[in-house]
TIRO-2110 file (N, C-alpha, C; in Angstrom, 1 decimal):
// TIRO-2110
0.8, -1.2, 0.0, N, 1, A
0.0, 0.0, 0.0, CA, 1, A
0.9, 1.2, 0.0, C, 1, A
0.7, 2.5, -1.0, N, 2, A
1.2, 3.3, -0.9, CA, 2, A
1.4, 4.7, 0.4, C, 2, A
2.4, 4.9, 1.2, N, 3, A
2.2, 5.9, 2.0, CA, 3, A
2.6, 7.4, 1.6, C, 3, A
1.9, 8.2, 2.6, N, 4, A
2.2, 9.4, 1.5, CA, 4, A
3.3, 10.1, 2.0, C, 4, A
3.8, 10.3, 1.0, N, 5, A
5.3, 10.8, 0.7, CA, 5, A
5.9, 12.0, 1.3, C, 5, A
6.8, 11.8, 1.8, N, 6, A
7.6, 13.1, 2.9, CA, 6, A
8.5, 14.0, 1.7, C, 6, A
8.3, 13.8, 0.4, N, 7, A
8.8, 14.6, -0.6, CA, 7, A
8.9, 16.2, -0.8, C, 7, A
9.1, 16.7, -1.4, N, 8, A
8.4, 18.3, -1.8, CA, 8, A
6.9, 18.2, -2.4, C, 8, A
6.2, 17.4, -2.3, N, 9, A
4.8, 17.3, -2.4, CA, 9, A
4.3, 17.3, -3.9, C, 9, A
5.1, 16.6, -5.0, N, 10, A
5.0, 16.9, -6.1, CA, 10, A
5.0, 15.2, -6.9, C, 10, A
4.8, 14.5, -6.0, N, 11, A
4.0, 12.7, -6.2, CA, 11, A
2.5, 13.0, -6.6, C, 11, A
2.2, 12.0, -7.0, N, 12, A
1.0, 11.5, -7.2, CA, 12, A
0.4, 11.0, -6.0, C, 12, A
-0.6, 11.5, -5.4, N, 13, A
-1.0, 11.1, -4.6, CA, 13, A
-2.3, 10.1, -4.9, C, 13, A
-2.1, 8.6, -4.5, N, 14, A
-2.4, 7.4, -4.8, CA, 14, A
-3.2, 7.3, -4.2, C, 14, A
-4.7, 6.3, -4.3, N, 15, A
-5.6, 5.6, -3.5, CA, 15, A
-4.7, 4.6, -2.9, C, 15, A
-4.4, 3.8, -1.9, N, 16, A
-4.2, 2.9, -1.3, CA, 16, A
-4.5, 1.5, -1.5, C, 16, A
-5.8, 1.9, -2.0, N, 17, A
-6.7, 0.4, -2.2, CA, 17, A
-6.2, -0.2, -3.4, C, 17, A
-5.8, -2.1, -3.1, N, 18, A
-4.9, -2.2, -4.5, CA, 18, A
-6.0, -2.5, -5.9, C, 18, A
-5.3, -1.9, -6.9, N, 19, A
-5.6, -1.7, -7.9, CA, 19, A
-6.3, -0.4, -8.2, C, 19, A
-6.3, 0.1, -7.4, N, 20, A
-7.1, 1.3, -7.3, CA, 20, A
-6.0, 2.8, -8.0, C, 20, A
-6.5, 3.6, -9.1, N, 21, A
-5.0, 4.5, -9.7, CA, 21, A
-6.1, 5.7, -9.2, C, 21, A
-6.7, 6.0, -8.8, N, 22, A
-7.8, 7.6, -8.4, CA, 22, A
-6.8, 8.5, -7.5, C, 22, A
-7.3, 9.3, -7.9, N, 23, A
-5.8, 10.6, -6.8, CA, 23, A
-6.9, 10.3, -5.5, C, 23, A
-6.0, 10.6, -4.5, N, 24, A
-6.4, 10.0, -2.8, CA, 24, A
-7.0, 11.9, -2.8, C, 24, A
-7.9, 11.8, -1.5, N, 25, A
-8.0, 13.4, -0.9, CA, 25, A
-8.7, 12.5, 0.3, C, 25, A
-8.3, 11.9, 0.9, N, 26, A
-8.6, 11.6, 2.2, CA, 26, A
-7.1, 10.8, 2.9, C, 26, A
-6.8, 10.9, 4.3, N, 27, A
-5.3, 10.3, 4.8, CA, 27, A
-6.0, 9.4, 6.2, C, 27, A
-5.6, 8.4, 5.6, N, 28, A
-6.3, 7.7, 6.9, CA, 28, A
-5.1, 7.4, 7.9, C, 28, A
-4.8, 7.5, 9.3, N, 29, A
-3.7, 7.8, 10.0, CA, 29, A
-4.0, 6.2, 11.4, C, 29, A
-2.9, 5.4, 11.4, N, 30, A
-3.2, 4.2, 11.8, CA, 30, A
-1.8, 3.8, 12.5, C, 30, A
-2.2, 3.2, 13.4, N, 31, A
-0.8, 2.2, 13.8, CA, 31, A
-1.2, 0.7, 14.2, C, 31, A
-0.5, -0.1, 14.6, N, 32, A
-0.7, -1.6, 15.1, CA, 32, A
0.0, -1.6, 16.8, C, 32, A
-1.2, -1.6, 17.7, N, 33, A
0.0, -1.4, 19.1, CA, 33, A
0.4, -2.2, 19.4, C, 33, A
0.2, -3.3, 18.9, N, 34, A
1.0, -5.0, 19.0, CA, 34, A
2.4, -4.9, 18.5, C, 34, A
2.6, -3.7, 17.3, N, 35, A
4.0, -3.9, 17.0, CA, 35, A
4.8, -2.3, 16.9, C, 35, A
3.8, -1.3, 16.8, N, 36, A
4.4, 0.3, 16.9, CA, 36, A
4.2, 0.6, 18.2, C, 36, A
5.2, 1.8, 18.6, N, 37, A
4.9, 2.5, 19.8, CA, 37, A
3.4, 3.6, 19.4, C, 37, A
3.2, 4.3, 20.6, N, 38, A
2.0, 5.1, 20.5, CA, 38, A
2.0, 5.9, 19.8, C, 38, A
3.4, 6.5, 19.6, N, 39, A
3.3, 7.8, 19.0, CA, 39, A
3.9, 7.6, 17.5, C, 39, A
3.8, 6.4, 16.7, N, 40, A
4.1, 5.8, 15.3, CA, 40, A
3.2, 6.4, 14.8, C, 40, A
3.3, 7.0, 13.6, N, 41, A
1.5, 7.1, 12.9, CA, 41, A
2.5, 6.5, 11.5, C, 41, A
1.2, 5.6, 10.7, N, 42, A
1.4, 5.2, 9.5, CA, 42, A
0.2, 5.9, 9.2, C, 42, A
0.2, 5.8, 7.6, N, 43, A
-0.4, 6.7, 6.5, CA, 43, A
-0.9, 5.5, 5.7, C, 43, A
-2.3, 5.7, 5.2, N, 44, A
-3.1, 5.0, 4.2, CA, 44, A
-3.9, 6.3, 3.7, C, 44, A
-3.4, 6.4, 1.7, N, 45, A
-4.5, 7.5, 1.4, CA, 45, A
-5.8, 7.0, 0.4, C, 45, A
-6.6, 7.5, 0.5, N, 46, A
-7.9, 7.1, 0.0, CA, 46, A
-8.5, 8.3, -1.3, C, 46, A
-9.1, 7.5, -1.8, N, 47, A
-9.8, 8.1, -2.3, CA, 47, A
-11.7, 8.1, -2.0, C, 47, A
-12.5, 8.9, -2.4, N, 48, A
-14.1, 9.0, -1.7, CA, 48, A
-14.4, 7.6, -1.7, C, 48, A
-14.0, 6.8, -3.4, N, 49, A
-14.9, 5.5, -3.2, CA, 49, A
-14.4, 4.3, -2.4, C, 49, A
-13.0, 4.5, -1.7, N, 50, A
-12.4, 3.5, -0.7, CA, 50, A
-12.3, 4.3, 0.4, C, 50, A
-12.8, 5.3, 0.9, N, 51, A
-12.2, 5.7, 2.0, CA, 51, A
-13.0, 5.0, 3.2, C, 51, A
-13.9, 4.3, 2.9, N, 52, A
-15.3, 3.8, 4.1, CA, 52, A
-14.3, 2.4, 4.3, C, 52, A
-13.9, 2.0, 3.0, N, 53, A
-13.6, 0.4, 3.3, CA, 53, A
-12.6, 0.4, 3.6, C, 53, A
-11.5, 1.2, 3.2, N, 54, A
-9.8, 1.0, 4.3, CA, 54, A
-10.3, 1.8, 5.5, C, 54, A
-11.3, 2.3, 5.8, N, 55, A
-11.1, 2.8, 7.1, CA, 55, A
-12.0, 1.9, 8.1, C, 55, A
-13.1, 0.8, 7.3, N, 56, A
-13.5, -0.1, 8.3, CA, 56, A
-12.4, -0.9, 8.4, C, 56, A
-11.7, -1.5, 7.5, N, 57, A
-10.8, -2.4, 7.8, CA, 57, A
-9.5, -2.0, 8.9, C, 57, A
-8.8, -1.2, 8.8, N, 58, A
-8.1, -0.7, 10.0, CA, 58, A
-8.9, -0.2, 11.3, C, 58, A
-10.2, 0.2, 11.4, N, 59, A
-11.0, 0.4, 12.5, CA, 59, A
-11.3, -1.1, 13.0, C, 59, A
-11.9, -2.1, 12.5, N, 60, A
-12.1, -3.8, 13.1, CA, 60, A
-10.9, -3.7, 13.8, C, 60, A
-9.7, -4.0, 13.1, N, 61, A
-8.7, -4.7, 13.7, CA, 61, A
-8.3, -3.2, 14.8, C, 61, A
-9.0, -2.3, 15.3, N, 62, A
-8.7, -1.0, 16.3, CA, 62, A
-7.5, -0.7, 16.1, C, 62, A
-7.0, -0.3, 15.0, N, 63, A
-5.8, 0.3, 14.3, CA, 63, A
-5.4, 1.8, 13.4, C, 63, A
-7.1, 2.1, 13.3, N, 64, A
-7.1, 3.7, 12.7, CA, 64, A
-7.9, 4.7, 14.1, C, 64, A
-6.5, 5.8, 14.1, N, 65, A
-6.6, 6.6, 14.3, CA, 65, A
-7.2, 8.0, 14.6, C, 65, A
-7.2, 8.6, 13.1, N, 66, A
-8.2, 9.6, 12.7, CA, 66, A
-8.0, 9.2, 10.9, C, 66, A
-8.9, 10.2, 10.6, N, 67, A
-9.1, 10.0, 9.0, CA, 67, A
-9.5, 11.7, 8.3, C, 67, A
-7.7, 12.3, 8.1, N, 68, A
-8.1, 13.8, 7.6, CA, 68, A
-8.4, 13.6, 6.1, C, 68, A
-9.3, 14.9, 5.8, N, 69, A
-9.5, 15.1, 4.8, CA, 69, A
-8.4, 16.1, 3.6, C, 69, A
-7.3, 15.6, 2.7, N, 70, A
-6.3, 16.4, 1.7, CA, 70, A
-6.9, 17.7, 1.7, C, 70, A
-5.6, 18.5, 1.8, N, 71, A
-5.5, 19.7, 0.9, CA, 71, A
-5.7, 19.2, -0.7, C, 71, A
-6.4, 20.0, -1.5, N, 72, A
-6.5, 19.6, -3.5, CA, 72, A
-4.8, 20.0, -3.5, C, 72, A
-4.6, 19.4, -4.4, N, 73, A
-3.1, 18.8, -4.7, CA, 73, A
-2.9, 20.5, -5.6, C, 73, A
END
């Protein structure tokens, strides 16, 4: 899964969901406290039509965080 990039901000910003090529404008923010400390945040970006289902899927397993909505690129 793509995370988003600590670059000069000039990537493509990717859905997450595989197979999915749609520009993301949602950052879903997650960790695993089985294996990260508390203050880890990993990154999953979405786009509208996956942002419900990568964010139930990391919400079940109690691993998402919050879910900001992008600055338009």
């Amino acid at each position: 899964m793509n995370e988003l990039g600590k670059g000069g901000g000039s990537e493509h910003r990717r859905c997450s969901a595989k197979g999915c090529g749609a520009t993301a404008v949602w950052e879903l923010v997650w960790n695993n406290p089985r294996v990260h400390t508390s203050e880890r945040r990993k990154t999953w970006l979405a786009c509208d039509d996956h942002r419900c289902y990568l964010s139930d899927f990391l919400d079940r397993r109690d691993f998402l965080l919050e879910v900001v909505a992008l600055d338009p690129p």
